[in-house]
C-alpha positions, 0 to 999 in steps of 0.5 A: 763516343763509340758507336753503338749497336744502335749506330753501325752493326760493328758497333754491335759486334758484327763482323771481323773483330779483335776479341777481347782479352776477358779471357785471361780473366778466366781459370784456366778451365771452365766447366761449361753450365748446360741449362738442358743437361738432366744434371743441372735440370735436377739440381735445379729442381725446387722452383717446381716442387714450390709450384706444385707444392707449395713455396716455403721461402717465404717461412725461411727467409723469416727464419734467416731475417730472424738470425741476423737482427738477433746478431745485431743487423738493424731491424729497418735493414737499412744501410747508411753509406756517407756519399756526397750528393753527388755520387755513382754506383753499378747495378748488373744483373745475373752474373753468375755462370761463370763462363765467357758471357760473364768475364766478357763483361768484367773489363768494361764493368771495371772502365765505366765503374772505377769512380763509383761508390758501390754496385748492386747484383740484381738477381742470381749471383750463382748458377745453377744453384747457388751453391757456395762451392761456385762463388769463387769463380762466379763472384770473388774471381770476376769481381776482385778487381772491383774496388768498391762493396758489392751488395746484392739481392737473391734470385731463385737460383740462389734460392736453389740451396735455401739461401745458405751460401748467399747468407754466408756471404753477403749477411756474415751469417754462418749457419742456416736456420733452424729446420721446420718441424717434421711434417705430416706424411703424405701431405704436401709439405712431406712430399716437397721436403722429401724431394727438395734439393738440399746444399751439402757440405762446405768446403771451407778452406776453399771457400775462405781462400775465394774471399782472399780475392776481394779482401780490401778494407774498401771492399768490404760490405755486410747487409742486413739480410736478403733484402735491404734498403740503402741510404746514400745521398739524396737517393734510396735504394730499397732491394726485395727478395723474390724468392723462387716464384717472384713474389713477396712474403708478408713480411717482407711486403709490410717491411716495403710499405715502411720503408717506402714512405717519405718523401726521398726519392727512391729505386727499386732493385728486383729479382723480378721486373715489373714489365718485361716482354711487353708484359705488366707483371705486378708482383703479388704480396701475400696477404694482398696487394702488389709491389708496384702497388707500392712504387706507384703511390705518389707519397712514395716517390719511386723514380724507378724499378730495376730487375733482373731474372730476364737476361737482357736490356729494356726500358719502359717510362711509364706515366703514373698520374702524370710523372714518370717511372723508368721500369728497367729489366737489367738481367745481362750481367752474364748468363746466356741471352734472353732474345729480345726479338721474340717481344712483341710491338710495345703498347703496355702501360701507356708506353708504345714502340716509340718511348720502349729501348731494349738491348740487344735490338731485337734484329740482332737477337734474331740473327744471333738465334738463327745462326745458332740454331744453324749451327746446332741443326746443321742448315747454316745455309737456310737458318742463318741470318744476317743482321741485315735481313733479321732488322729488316724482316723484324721491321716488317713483323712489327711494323716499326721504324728499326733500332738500326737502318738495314743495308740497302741490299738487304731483302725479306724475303720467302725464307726470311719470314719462315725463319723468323716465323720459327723463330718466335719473331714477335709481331704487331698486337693487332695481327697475332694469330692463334698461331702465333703466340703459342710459338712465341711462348714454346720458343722462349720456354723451351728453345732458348739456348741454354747454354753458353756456348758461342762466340762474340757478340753476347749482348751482354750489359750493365748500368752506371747511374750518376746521382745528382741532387736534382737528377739522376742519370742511368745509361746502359753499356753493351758488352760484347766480348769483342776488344774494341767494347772492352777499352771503350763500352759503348752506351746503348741507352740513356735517360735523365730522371728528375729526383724533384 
């Protein structure tokens, strides 16, 4: 097995490497996606204008359901694939901005997947808006030569422009639905649909020449609607559509209660995860009640919730009345990292430091963000870390054992622990400051990087599951752009699930 970021800091992609050959997977010209840019913060405005005045993908999203089963998708939106008992699919989170971060996953995702049945996108297909102009080198192009159905749930950037062109593509729908009624000037509703960014015309012969790429007969896949349930082996699969602001539409929530009863042992795949950042996130459904509500009931039988939105890795087991649930937040399929150092000591749901994994290690995260910042701010000299120091002076906020050992030589010193300060570091629950937690909160609302801008290694990754009648295997590959995690993707975490 290759080494691991959890191993050597090489087998995280530190230090003189070859880089990877990702890039000539890329067109030849690649507009880089700015998160800060006035542009992209315009374009991407509605999730505010649902914040303020109030969200409608719940009365769209029927809409769009509505249409499918009356062109004949089956009412439970439940697809039936022939696998055997024994099977393997893909799941990869927030894929789609389409630069190097996303391509520099591509060959390793094609290595640990070319058996597998299916694979799943987990939340946000296509920055920054979801537009059907940006499939073609943000979905078909990284992905054709996959050869097995893609299937995939929206995030709130898909959202951006109603879901039209994620309809078109994975539900075979053709046309939005019909507008909601005008409505009544000044009011609330007036002022979001005066405002609400809308998608404008497609170019259709582009569009078709895009879905050329993945053309094969065994490519193929048409879902039901924006969410769905899978029937394959001894597993179901059952995928929610969050919308814009993370929760469930009645709708969609009295659909979930149904599909979930029984026995067979199920996973959920989320565009918002139920625990993220030390963090319980339950997930509210109009009218009342959670969707964890719904994974925790033991009639149910949930082995696991999967999510994306958040841009890496973490694992949290969760004892439920004496089973175990693995929540998983598997946002790093492609888009700029989320930092991970910023997470402080685990202790949430009974899951403390000991059982929680994540990736990157959160002292990789923080030497990745500090030299970033000392390139951006021009005080390499003060701001960058090293791995070493930023694992070491990581160690000491948390008061935790390391994910990987730092080099004897390294120190945490004055300026270590100013840097990591300003940095966001998280640290031990029983020691935050008043200070503290609102840096924390500053940094990963405003200062994360926001664009995709930098070299190897991006802590990228995806996960294989291995489905068995009696278990089910999930392990997390890393991606880093580098060549040597190209030809062989190290497994950066792993766990056993028993399905009986």
């Amino acid at each position: 097995m290759p080494d691991s970021s959890r191993d050597t800091a090489q087998g995280a992609g530190w230090g003189t490497a070859e880089p990877g050959a990702y890039k000539q997977l890329m067109p030849d010209h690649v507009e880089k996606l700015s998160w800060l840019s006035p542009r992209t913060l315009w374009a991407a405005r509605n999730g505010v204008l649902a914040t303020w005045f109030g969200d409608p993908t719940g009365h769209t999203r029927s809409r769009w359901v509505a249409r499918r089963e009356a062109a004949g998708a089956p009412a439970d939106k439940v697809i039936r694939r022939e696998v055997p008992d024994a099977f393997s699919f893909m799941v990869i989170g927030d894929t789609g901005e389409g630069d190097d971060p996303q391509y520099a996953v591509v060959p390793g995702f094609l290595k640990a997947g070319q058996d597998t049945e299916f694979a799943v996108i987990a939340s946000d297909v296509i920055y920054p808006v979801g537009s059907a102009a940006d499939y073609g080198t943000k979905f078909f192009r990284p992905y054709q030569d996959y050869p097995a159905p893609i299937y995939a749930i929206p995030g709130n950037h898909d959202w951006y422009e109603d879901l039209g062109a994620f309809m078109r593509v994975f539900c075979a729908d053709t046309a939005p639905p019909a507008p909601e009624p005008r409505p009544r000037a000044l009011t609330r509703a007036w002022w979001r649909a005066l405002l609400w960014h809308r998608p404008g015309p497609t170019d259709e012969q582009r569009l078709a020449a895009a879905r050329e790429l993945r053309s094969a007969p065994g490519q193929q896949a048409v879902q039901p609607g924006p969410y769905w349930a899978i029937d394959a082996g001894p597993v179901r699969l059952v995928g929610i559509d969050t919308g814009l602001l993370g929760t469930l539409d009645a709708e969609q929530g009295a659909w979930l209660r149904e599909v979930s009863r029984g026995p067979k042992p199920k996973i959920l795949i989320t565009g918002s995860p139920l625990y993220v950042d030390g963090e319980h996130h339950p997930c509210p459904i109009e009218g009342g009640g959670t969707v964890d509500d719904v994974v925790r009931d033991p009639e149910h039988h949930y082995v696991a919730a999967i999510g994306g939105d958040i841009h890496n890795y973490q694992r949290y087991p969760v004892d439920v009345d004496g089973r175990t649930i693995q929540y998983v937040v598997a946002g790093g399929g492609g888009s700029f990292m989320h930092a991970t150092h910023t997470i402080p000591r685990v202790l949430v749901g009974g899951v403390t430091e000991r059982d929680f994994r994540c990736y990157p290690l959160r002292g990789d995260s923080l030497a990745f963000y500090s030299r970033l910042y000392g390139r951006r701010l021009r005080l390499p000299g003060f701001f960058a870390l090293s791995e070493s120091e930023a694992t070491a002076v990581v160690a000491e906020r948390l008061g935790i054992e390391p994910g990987r050992a730092p080099a004897p030589q390294a120190r945490v010193t004055r300026r270590t622990r100013l840097v990591a300060s300003l940095l966001g570091t998280g640290g031990r629950p029983d020691r935050r400051s008043r200070f503290r937690l609102p840096v924390r909160k500053v940094y990963t609302s405003l200062l994360s990087p926001g664009s995709a801008t930098y070299s190897p290694p991006f802590f990228k990754s995806f996960l294989r599951l291995d489905v068995a009648p009696e278990e089910l295997r999930l392990r997390c590959f890393a991606a880093t752009g580098n060549r040597a995690q190209e030809l062989d993707p190290p497994v950066e975490d792993e766990v056993v699930i028993p399905l009986k």
